[in-house]
N, C-alpha and C positions, 0 to 999 in steps of 0.2 A: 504494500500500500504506500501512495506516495506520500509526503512529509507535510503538502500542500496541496489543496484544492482552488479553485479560482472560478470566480463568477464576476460577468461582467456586469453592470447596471449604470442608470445616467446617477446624475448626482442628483437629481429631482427624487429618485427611488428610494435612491439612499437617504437622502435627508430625511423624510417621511421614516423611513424604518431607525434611523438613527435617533427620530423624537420618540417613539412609538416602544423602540426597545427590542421593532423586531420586523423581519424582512418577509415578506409574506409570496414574494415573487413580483418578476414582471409580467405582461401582459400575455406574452408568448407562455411565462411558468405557469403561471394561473389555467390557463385556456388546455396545456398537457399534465393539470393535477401534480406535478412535481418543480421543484424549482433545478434546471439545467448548472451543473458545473464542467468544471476542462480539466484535466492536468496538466502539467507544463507543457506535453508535448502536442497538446491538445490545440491550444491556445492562439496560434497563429493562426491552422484552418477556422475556428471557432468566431474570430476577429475578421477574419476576411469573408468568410460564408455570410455573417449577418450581423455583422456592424461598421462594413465598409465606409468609410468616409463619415461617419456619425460623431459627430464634436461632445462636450460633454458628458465623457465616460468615464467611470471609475472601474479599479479594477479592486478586488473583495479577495482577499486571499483567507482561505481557513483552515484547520487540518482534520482532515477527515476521520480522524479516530473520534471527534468530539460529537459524532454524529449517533454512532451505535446501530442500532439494526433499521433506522431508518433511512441511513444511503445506500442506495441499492448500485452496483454496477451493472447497468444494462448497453445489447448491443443499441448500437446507433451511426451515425456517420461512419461509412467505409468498413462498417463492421467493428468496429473498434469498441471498447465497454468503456462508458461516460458513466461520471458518476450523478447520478438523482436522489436529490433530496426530497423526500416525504414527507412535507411541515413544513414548519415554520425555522427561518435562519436566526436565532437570537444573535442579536447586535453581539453581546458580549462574548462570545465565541470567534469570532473575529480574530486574526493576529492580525492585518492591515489593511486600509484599504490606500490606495495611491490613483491619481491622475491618470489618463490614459492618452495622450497628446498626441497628435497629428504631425507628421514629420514633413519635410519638404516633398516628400516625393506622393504624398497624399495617402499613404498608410498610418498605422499609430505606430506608435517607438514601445517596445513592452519589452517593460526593464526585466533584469536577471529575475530569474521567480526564486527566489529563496524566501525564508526563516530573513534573512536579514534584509530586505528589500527597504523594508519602509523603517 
């Protein structure tokens, strides 16, 4: 299991769940009853399939032990097993969230994923 998990969301989402205590999904998570994460290696196709050129993004890093029997790894894209969270994301479970900035070349810039990122 990887060290980090990653969820993308605007900063409108997050502010709301940041007051709230707690991340309930976006619009896409709500609509498939789970909330969508990446692993590292995930992340690029994940940002290019459905947040191409989309400005105010954060990225939500958390680790997935803190989940227990409600992240399921199922298949999905390319076959590959994405991790889905069943519920609700408590804020406090969190290790960081950081900016998601648009680079010259009109992609985002997505920093090292580590434990030490943010």
């Amino acid at each position: 299991m990887p060290s980090l998990i990653f969820k993308i969301c605007t900063i409108e989402e997050w502010a709301i769940a940041d007051m709230g205590g707690t991340f309930e999904g976006s619009e896409a998570d709500l609509a498939d009853g789970f909330i969508h994460f990446s692993t590292e290696e995930q992340m690029e196709g994940t940002v290019a399939k459905y947040f191409a050129g989309q400005e105010d993004l954060l990225l939500v890093a958390v680790n997935p032990a803190e989940f227990g029997t409600s992240l399921k790894w199922e298949e999905a894209r390319g076959g590959d097993l994405f991790p889905h969270l069943y519920g609700q994301l408590d804020t406090s479970m969190v290790t960081w969230v950081i900016p998601m900035p648009i680079g010259e070349t009109g992609q985002h810039i997505l920093p090292a994923l580590d434990a030490e990122t943010a």
